[in-house]
C-alpha positions in Angstrom: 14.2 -0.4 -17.6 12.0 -2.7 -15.1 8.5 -3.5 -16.1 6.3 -0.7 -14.5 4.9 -3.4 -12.2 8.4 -4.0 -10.4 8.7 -0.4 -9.7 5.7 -0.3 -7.8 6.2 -3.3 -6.0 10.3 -1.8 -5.2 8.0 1.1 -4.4 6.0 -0.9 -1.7 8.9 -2.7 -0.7 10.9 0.8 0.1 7.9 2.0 2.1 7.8 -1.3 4.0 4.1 -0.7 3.4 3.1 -4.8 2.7 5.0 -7.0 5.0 3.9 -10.2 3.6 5.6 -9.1 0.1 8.7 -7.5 1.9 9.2 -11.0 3.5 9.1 -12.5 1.0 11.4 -10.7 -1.2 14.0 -10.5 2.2 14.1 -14.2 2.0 14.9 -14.6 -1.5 17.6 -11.7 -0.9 19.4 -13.3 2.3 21.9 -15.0 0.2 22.9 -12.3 -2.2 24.5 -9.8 -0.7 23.9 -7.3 -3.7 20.1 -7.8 -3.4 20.3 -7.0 -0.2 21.8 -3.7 -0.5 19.4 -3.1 -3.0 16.6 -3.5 -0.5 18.4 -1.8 2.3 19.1 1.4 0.0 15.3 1.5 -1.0 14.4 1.1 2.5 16.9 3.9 3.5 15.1 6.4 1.0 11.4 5.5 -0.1 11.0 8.9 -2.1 14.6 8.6 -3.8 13.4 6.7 -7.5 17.0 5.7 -8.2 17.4 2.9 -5.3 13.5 2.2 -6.0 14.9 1.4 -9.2 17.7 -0.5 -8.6 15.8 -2.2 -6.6 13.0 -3.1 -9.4 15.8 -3.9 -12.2 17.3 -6.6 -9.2 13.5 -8.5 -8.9 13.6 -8.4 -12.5 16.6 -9.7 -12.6 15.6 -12.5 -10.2 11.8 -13.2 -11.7 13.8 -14.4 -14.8 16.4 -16.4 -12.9 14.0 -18.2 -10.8 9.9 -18.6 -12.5 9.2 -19.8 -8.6 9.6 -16.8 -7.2 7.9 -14.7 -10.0 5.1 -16.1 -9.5 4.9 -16.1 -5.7 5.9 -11.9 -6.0 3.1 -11.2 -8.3 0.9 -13.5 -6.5 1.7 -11.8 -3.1 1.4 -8.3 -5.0 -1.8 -8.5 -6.1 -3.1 -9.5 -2.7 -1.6 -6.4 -1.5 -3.0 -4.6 -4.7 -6.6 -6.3 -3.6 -5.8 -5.0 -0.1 -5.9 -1.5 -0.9 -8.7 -1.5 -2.9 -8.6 -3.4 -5.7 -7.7 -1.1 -8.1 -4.9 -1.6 -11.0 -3.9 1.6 -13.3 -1.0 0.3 -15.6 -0.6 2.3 -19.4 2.6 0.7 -21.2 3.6 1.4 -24.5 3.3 4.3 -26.9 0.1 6.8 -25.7 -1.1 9.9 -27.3 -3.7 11.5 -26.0 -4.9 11.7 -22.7 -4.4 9.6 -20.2 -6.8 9.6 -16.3 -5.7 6.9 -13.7 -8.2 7.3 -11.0 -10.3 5.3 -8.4 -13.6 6.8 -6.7 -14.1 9.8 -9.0 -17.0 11.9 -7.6 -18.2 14.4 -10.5 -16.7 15.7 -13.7 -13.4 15.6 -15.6 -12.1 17.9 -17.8 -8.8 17.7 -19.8 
């Protein structure tokens, strides 16, 4: 299973929703024709999780061939990140309890 950082950038990438960061990735892509698809087919349906996740398991799959490119996703992810606000919610591992991921809460939470 891809980190949960390369499902929201296959996420963003599906949407076409940072065009700096889909460039990017497109470029890396143009001479694999299975990474391609992979982008295509999470292009073709943003709100269908299984291409997203091909998607993500085919950056991760790339981040670890080439530490170049890694960094220049992540880099170009967190401007888009800082774009939209600035805000990071990630919870990995076990968790028990209750979990909030929010931005801009205006009054009182209850769980």
């Amino acid at each position: 299973m891809p980190e949960p950082i390369l499902i929201s950038i296959a996420a963003a990438l599906a949407a076409k929703g940072a065009t700096g960061l889909y460039d990017l990735v497109k470029r890396k892509f143009a001479k694999d024709p299975t990474a391609i698809a992979a982008l295509e087919a999470a292009s073709a349906a943003p709100e269908d999780n299984r291409p997203i996740t091909a998607l993500a398991e085919r950056l991760q799959e790339v981040e670890a061939e080439d530490g170049e490119f890694s960094e220049a996703l992540r880099t170009e992810w967190e401007k888009v990140s800082e774009s939209q606000g600035g805000v990071h919610n990630q919870v990995t591992g076990n968790v028990t309890g209750k979990v909030v991921q929010a931005r801009d809460i205006h009054g009182n939470i209850t769980l």
